[in-house]
N, C-alpha and C positions, 0 to 999 in steps of 0.2 A: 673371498667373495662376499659381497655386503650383501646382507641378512631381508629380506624382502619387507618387516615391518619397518627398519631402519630407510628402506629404501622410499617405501611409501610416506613415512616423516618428513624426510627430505624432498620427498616429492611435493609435500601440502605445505610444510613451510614456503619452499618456491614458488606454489598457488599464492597464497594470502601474502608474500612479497609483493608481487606481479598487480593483486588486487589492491593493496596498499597504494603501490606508486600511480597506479592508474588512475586512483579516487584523486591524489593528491594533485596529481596533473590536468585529468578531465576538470577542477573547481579553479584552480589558477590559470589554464590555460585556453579552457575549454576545449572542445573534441575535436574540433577538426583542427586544430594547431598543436596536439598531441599526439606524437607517433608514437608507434612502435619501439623503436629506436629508443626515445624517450623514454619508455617505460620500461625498456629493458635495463635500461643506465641505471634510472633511478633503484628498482629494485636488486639491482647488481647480480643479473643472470645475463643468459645470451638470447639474444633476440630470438632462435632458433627454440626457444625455453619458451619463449610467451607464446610460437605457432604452436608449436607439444601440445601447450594445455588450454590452450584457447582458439586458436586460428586468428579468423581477423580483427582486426580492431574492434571493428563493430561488437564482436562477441566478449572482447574483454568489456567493453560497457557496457553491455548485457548483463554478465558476471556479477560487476561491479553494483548496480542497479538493483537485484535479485540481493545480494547479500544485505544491503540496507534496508530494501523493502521488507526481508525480515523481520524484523524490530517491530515494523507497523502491523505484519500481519499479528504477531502475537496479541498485541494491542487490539484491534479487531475483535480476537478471537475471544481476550479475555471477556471484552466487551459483552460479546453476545450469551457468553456461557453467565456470565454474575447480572447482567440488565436485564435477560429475558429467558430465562428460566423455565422450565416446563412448572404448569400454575399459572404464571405471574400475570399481573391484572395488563391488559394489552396496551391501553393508553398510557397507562405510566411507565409499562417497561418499555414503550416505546420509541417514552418523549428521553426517556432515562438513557437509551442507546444513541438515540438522535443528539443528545447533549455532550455524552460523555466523547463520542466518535470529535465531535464540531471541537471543544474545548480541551481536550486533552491529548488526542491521538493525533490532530492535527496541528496540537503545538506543542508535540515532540519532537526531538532534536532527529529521530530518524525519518519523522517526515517531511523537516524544513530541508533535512539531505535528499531526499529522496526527490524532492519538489525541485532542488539545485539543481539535482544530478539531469532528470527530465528535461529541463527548459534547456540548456543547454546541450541536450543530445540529436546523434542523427535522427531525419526522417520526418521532420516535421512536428516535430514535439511527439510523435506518437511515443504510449509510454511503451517500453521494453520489457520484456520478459516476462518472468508470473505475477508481478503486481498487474498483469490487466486484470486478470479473470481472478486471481485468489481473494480477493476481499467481498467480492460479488458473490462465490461459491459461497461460501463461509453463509452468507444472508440469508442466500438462496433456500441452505439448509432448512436453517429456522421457520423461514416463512411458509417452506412446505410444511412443518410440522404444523403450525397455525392452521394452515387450509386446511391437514388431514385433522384435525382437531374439533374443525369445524369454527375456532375465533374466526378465522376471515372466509368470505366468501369462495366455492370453486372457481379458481382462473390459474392461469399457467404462473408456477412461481416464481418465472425468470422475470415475466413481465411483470405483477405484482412487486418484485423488487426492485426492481426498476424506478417503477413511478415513487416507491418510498425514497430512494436517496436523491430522485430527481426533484421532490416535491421538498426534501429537507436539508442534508450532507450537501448537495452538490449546489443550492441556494445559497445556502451558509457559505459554501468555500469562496462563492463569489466574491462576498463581502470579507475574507479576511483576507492579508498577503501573508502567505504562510515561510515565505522563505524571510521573515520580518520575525524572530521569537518575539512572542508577549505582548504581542502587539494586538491580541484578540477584542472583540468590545463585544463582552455580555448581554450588553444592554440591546444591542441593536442584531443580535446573531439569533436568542433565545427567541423571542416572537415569529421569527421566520420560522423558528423549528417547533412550537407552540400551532403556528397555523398551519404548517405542513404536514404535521400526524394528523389534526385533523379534518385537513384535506383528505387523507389516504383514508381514513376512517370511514366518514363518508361514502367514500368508493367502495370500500371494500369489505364492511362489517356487512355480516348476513342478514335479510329482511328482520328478521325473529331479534336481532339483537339493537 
């Protein structure tokens, strides 16, 4: 009888197969011209393997989607914990996350995948899985500490971060094509994220401050 850790091995190598062939297919093929089938082949399991551990297609690009988004959320994370520190002076640690998110997380090789993977998935580009809301939480954090701190004004912290990636991150992304590496332009991205802290700032620094 096989030994239930060996089985579970076996079980996660034929995960990350499954997830493997489906990356490789969903970017060559795109999603709606990739089956099941396909991805069983490629991986070299049984169709019957990829229902087991996933169910429908959809969910394998789900999967698929969530495991690259990882990369970025680290990225993110590091972001927020080294740019905006508990202390740190607000405008600078601000424009310093507003930069480093524009310039370097977003021309990471897991987000120009992650931005592939999106554009051509079901549903209307909506994105999949926990990249909606995990990088948003992650802010969300921070900027309630800000409010209870007293740096920024009382208001609800969902909305307060909002307007910050609305006013900077989500300006900037306009102006790059991420699925493009290197192709970033400093010159024309940094003043947008220059006016847009302190846009926010404006709004949201306390009368006293």
């Amino acid at each position: 009888v096989e030994r239930a850790p060996r089985r579970r091995q076996r079980s996660e190598q034929k995960r990350r197969a499954i997830l493997d062939a489906a990356e490789a297919l969903f970017l060559a093929e795109g999603y709606e011209r990739s089956s099941v089938d396909a991805i069983a082949a490629r991986a070299e399991v049984s169709k019957r393997t990829v229902y087991d551990h996933f169910g429908e297609k959809r969910l394998v690009y789900e999967a698929v989607v969530d495991r690259v988004s990882a990369g970025v959320l680290v990225g993110v994370r590091a972001a927020i914990a080294e740019e905006l520190p508990d202390g740190c002076a607000l405008r600078a640690g601000l424009l310093s996350f507003a930069r480093r998110v524009a310039t370097k997380t977003f021309a990471s090789s897991e987000y120009v995948l992650f931005r592939r993977l999106w554009s051509i998935g079901p549903g209307g580009r909506r994105i999949p899985g926990s990249m909606r809301n995990a990088p948003k939480e992650l802010f969300v954090e921070r900027i309630s500490r800000f409010i209870a701190e007293g740096s920024l004004r009382q208001a609800d912290a969902g909305r307060v971060a909002e307007h910050f990636m609305a006013l900077t991150l989500l300006l900037a992304l306009d102006m790059l094509d991420p699925t493009a590496p290197n192709a970033q332009d400093d010159d024309k991205v940094d003043p947008i994220l220059v006016d847009g802290v302190d846009a926010f700032l404006r709004a949201y620094l306390p009368p006293s401050r």
